[in-house]
C-alpha positions, 0 to 999 in steps of 0.5 A, spaced: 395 365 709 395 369 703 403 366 701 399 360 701 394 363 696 399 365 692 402 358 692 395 354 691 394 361 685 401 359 682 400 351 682 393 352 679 395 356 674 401 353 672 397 346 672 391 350 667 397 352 663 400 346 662 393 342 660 391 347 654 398 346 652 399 343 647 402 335 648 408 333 648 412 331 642 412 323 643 405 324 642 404 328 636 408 324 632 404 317 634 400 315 627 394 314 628 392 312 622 391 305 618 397 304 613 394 306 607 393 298 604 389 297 611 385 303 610 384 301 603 381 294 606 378 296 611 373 301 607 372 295 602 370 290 608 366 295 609 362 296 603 361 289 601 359 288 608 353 295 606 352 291 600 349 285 602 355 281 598 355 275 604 347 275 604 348 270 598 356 269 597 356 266 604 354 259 606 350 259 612 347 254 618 341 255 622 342 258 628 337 262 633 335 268 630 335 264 624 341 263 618 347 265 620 354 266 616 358 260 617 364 262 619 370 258 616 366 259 609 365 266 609 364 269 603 365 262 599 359 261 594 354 256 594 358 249 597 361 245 592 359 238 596 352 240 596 347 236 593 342 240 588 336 239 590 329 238 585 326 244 582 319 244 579 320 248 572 312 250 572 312 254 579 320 257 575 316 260 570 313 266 574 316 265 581 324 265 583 326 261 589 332 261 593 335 255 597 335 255 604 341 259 606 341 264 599 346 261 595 343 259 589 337 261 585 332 258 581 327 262 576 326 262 568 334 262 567 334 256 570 338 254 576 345 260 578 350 258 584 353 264 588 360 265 586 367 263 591 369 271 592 375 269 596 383 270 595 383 262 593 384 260 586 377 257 586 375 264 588 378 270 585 385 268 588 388 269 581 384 275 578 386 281 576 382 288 578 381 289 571 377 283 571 374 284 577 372 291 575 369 288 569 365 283 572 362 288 577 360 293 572 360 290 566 357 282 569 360 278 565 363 271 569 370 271 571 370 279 568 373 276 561 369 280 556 368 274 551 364 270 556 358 269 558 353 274 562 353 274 570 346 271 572 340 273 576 339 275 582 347 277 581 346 284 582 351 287 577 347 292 573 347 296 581 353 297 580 355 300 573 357 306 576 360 304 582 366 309 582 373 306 581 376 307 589 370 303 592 372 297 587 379 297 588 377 297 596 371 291 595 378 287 591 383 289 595 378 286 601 377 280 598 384 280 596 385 280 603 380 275 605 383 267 608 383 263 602 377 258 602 377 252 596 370 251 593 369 250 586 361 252 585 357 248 581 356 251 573 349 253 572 343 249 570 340 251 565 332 251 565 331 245 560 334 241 565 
């Protein structure tokens, strides 16, 4: 009988020692980690996912719980083959409205579209990050220096200090992002 607590003694410290030991070499060598540009992505998906970007550059449908993204047009801007519809310039002097899914807002301005975010060349496809940059920290359209301003409710002025890795990774992300082709109406101006 005390051979065999010896032997159940011996198998069970055998076996303690083996479990806090440390783990075979196949398995230390397994990454375990996104590459580098995956992670860059995934980080970018995720700050413009915190920054609310598809609340007004997504098109959405009415579903259960009220507008949902659709998803085929993610992140595309206000829909192109979608009519404009009348706006009352009096109400537009102290109020701004928003259409049905957040795409476009009207207020003292006039009438701005949310703009085609996607790696389509309606979208930002062909930009470069310099430009990107400046378009998100400098508001200017197309992030070309001698244009025009970005106009509400784009919220750019929230951004002037965003730090420069979180921007490679927001451009890295919609860089990634599937190409959707949608030319966004120009904006209207308030006389009209």
């Amino acid at each position: 009988m005390n051979s065999l607590h010896f032997v159940v003694a011996a198998l069970f410290s055998v076996v303690l020692v083996a479990g806090f030991s440390s783990p075979p070499a196949t398995y230390q060598t397994q990454k375990t980690s996104l590459p580098p540009d995956q992670a860059l992505i995934k980080k970018g998906e995720y700050l413009v996912a915190i920054m609310g970007c598809g609340d007004c550059h997504s098109p959405k449908m009415m579903g259960p719980q009220g507008p949902e993204p659709v998803a085929s047009r993610l992140l595309s801007g206000y829909p192109a083959d979608r009519p404009v519809a009348a706006r009352n310039a009096d109400a537009l002097k102290d109020w701004v409205l928003f259409n049905g899914d957040n795409t476009a807002a009207a207020g003292p301005w006039g009438v701005s579209f949310a703009a085609n975010l996607t790696s389509d060349a309606t979208g930002i496809g062909n930009w470069s990050e310099d430009q990107f940059k400046r378009a998100l920290t400098q508001g200017k359209y197309k992030g070309i220096a001698t244009n025009r301003s970005l106009l509400p409710p784009m919220p750019w002025p929230n951004y002037r200090t965003m730090k420069d890795e979180d921007i490679k990774a927001v451009f890295a992300y919609l860089k990634s992002t599937k190409p959707v082709a949608n030319v966004v109406p120009a904006p209207i101006p308030p006389s009209h």
